[in-house]
C-alpha positions in Angstrom: -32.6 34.4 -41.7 -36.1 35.7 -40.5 -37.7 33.6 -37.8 -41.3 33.4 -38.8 -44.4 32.6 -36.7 -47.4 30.5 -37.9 -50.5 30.9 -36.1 -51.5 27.7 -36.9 -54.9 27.3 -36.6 -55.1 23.3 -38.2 -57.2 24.3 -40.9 -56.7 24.0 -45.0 -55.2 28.1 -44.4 -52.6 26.9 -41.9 -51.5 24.4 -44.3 -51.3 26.3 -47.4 -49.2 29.3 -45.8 -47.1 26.3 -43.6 -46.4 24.8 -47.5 -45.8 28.4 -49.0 -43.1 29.9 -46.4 -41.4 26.7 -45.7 -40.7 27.3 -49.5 -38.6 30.4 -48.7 -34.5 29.6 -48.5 -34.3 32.8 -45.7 -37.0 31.9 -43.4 -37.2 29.6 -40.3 -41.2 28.3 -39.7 -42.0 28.4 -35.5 -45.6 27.1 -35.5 -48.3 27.9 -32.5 -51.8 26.6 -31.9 -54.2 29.6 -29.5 -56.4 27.5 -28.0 -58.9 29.9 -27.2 -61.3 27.3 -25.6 -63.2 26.2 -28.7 -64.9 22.8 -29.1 -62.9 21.7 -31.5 -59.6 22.3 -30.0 -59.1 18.5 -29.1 -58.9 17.1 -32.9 -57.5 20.7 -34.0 -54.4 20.6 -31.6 -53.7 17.1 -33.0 -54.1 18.6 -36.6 -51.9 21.8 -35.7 -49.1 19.4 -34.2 -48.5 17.2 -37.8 -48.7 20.5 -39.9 -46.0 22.0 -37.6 -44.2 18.8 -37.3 -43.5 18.6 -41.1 -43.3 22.2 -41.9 -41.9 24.0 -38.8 -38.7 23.5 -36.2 -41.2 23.8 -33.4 -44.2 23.8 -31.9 -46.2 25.5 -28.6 -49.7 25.2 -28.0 -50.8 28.5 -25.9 -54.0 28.1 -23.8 -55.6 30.9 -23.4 -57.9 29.6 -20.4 -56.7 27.3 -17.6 -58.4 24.2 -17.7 -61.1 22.6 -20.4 -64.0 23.7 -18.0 -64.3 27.0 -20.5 -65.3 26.7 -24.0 -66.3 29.0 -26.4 -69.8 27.0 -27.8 -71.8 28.6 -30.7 -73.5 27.5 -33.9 -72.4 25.2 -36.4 -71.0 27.1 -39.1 -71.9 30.6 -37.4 -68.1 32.5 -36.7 -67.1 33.8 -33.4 -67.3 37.4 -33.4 -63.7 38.8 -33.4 -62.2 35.7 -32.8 -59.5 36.2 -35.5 -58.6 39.4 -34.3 -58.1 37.9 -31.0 -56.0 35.6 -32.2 -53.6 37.5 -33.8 -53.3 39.7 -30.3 -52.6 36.4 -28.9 -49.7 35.8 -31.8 -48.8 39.2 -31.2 -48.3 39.2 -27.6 -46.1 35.7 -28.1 -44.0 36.7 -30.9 -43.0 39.7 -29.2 -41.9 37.5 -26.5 -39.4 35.5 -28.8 -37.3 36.4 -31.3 -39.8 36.6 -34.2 -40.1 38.5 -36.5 -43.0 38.0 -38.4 -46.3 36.7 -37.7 -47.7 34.2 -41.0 -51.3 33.4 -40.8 -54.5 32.5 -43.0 -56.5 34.0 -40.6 -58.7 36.8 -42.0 -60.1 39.5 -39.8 -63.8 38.9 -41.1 -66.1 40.4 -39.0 -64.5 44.0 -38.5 -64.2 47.6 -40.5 -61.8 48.2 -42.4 -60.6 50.7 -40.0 -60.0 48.6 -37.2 -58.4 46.2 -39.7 -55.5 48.9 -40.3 -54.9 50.3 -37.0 -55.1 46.6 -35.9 -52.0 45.1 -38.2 -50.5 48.7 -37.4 -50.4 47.9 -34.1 -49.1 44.5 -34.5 -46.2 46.3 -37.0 -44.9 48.5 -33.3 -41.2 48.0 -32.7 -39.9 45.0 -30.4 -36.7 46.8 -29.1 -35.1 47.2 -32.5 -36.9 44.4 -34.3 -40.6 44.9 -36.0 -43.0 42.1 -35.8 -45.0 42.2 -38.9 -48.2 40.2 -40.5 -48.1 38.7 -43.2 -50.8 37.4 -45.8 -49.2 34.8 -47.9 -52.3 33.9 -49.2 -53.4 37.1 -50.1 -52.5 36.8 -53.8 -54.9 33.6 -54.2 -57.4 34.8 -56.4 -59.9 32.1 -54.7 -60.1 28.8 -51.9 -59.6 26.3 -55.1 -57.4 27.8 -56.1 -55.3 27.4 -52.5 -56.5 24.0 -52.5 -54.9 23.0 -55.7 -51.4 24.5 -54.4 -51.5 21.9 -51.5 -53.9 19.1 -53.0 -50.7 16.3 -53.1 -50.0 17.0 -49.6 -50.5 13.9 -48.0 -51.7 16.1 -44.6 -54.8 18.0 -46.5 -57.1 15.1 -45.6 -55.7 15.7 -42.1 -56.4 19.2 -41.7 -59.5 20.4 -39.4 -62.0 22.9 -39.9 -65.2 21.5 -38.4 -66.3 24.1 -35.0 -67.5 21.0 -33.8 -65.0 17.7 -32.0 -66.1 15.7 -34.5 -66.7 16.6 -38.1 -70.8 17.1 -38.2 -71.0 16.7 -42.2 -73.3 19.8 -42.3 -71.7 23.0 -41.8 -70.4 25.2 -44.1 -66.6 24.5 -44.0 -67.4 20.7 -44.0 -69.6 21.3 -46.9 -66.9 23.0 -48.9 -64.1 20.3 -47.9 -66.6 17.6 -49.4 -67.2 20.0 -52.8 -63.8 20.1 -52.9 -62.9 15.8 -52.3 -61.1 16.8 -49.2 -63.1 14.6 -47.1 
């Protein structure tokens, strides 16, 4: 049985790869949230727990900063710069201190070359004494967003998920544009 890691982020992503692996007879789901000190981490924690509470056996949160007095503020609907990448170091660094051995995430390393891409996921793909921890893309194979959506749109936890950048959905930015194209919200 491999012991599988979500980075679960809260979004409609973390979801739909939650929904896919937990499909898979050989695979146990572990689940955690990087809070990396953004300004929706409040409503996105609280989204991350009920994904991971009905798809995974458990459940961390890892802080990445001590107390609530950082935050990472930017523009509605503008990305962080590298954020994903940090994230799966962060997912890296605590898979490879458990006994996981692969890392599951929606994430996409937007944002970066290619190049860095591949020695990136190389680098998370280094041996763990004789285990490998290894990325995958489950949603790679999607040939677009609806067509993810449609996979988990009779989930009752869809309307639950978060992807707002802001602690309250603002109704205006692009991901809460595309939930309300999509009767999400």
């Amino acid at each position: 049985m491999s012991n599988i890691l979500l980075l679960n982020s809260s979004g409609i992503d973390s979801l739909a790869v939650a929904k896919k692996v937990s499909r898979l007879s050989t695979a146990t789901l572990h689940s955690v949230y990087i809070d990396v000190g953004q300004l929706s981490r409040v409503p996105a924690k609280e989204a991350a727990l009920k994904i991971a509470a009905k798809y995974c056996i458990s459940h961390e949160v890892m802080q990445v900063f001590p107390d609530d007095r950082y935050h990472i503020e930017y523009d509605v609907g503008r990305n962080i710069p590298f954020l994903g990448a940090a994230i799966f170091m962060f997912g890296a660094i605590y898979a490879r201190s458990r006994d996981i051995d692969f890392i599951a995430s929606g994430l996409k390393n937007d944002g970066v070359s290619v190049e860095f891409n591949e020695k990136f996921l190389s680098l998370l793909a280094t041996s763990k004494k004789t285990k490998v921890v290894i990325p995958l893309r489950p949603l790679q194979n999607y040939s677009s967003y609806e067509e993810i959506i449609e996979d988990i749109r009779g989930d009752e936890l869809l309307p639950e998920t978060w992807s707002c950048n802001r602690p309250k959905k603002c109704g205006e930015c692009p991901k809460c544009l595309k939930r309300k194209e999509l009767s999400i919200d």
